[in-house]
C-alpha positions in Angstrom: -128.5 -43.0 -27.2 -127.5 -39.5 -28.4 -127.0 -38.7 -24.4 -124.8 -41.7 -23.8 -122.5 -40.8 -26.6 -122.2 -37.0 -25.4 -121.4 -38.1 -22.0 -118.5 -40.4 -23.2 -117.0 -37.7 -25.8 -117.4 -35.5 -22.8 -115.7 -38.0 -20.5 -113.0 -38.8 -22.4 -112.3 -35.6 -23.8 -111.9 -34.3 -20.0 -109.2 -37.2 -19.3 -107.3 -36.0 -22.6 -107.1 -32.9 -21.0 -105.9 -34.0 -17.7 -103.2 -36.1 -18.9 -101.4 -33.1 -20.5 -102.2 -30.6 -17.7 -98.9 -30.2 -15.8 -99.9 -31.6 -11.9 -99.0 -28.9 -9.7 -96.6 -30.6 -6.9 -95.7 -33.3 -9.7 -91.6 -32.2 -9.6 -90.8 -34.0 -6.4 -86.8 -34.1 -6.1 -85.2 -37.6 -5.0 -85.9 -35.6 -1.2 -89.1 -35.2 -2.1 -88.7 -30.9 -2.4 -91.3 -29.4 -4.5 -89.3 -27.2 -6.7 -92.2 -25.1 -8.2 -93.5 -24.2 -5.0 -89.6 -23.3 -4.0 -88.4 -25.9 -2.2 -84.9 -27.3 -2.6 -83.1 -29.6 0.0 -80.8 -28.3 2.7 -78.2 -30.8 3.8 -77.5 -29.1 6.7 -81.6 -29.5 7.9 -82.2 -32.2 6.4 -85.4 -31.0 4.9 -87.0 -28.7 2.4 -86.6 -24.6 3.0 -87.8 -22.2 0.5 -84.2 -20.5 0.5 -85.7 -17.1 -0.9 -87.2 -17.2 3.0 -83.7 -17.7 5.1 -82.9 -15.1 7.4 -79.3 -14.8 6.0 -79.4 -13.4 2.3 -76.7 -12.4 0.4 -76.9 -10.0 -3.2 -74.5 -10.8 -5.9 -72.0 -8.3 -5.7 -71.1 -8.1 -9.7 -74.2 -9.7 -11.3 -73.6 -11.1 -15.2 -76.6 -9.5 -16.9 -79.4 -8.0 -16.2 -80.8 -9.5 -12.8 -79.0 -9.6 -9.8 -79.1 -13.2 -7.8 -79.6 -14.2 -4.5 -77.7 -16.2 -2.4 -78.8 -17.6 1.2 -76.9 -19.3 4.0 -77.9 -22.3 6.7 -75.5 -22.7 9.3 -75.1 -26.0 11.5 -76.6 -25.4 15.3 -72.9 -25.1 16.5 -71.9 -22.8 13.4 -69.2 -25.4 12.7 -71.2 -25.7 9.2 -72.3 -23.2 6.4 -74.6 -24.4 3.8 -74.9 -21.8 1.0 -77.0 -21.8 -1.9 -75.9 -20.3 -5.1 -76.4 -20.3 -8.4 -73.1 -21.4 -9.3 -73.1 -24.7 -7.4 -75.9 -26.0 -9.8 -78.5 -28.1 -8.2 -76.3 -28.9 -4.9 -75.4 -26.2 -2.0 -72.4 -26.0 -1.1 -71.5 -27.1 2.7 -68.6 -24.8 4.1 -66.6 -26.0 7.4 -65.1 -23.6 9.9 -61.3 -23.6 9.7 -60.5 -24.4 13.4 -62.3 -24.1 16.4 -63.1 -20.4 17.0 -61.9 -18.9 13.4 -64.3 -16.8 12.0 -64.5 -18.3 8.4 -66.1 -21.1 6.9 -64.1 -23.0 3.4 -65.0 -25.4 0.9 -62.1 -25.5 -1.8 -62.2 -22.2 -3.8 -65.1 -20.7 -1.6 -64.5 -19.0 1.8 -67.3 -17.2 4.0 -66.2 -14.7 6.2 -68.2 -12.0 8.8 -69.2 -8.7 7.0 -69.7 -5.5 8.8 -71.9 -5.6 11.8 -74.2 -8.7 11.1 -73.6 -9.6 7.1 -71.2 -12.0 5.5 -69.5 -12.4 2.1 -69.1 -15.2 -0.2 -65.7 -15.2 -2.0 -64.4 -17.5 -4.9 -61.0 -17.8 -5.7 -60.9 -15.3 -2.9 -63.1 -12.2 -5.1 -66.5 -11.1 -3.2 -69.2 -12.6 -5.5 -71.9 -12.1 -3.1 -72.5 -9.7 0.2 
């Protein structure tokens, strides 16, 4: 008798304990993106990246505080797109369209990306470089 009541305080003290232990995976975005394993949705992919992993990163050029932030771009297979991720968009990127056929810059309102240097880019707003 004494065993079978162990085993039950036992058994459903461990199910107390697994109801309030966070399930890791459990913060599935309406894409399904695992944010606390780094996933947010691209638009331009149409699937999860880890942007901290993109080839193109860009380092806030006058960072408020102490940390500097990251930005990173996705472009479109034809380059006719930009998707950029930064902290000021909130949640959404931001999706950039090149302005004409061959021009080298991609806008979206008060943003602009244009070609930096031999293979960088910046990110203006309200046409001041916020990141490189």
């Amino acid at each position: 008798m004494k065993k079978t009541v162990l085993l039950s305080a036992l058994f459903l003290g461990s199910l107390v304990l697994a109801q309030k232990t966070p399930v890791l995976g459990g913060d599935k975005d309406a894409h399904g993106c695992i944010g606390s394993a780094g996933y947010t949705y691209s638009q331009i992919k149409k699937d999860c990246v880890r942007t901290f992993e993109q080839k193109i990163k860009l380092t806030e050029v006058a960072p408020k505080g102490s940390s500097t932030s990251m930005a990173a771009v996705i472009f479109s297979k034809d380059k006719q797109k930009a998707e950029v991720f930064v902290k000021d968009a909130g949640a959404e990127s931001l999706i950039l369209t090149r302005a004409g056929g061959k021009a080298k810059a991609w806008k979206n309102g008060e943003y602009i990306l244009v070609p930096y240097k031999k293979n960088g880019y910046q990110l203006k707003k309200d046409n001041v470089v916020i990141y490189r």
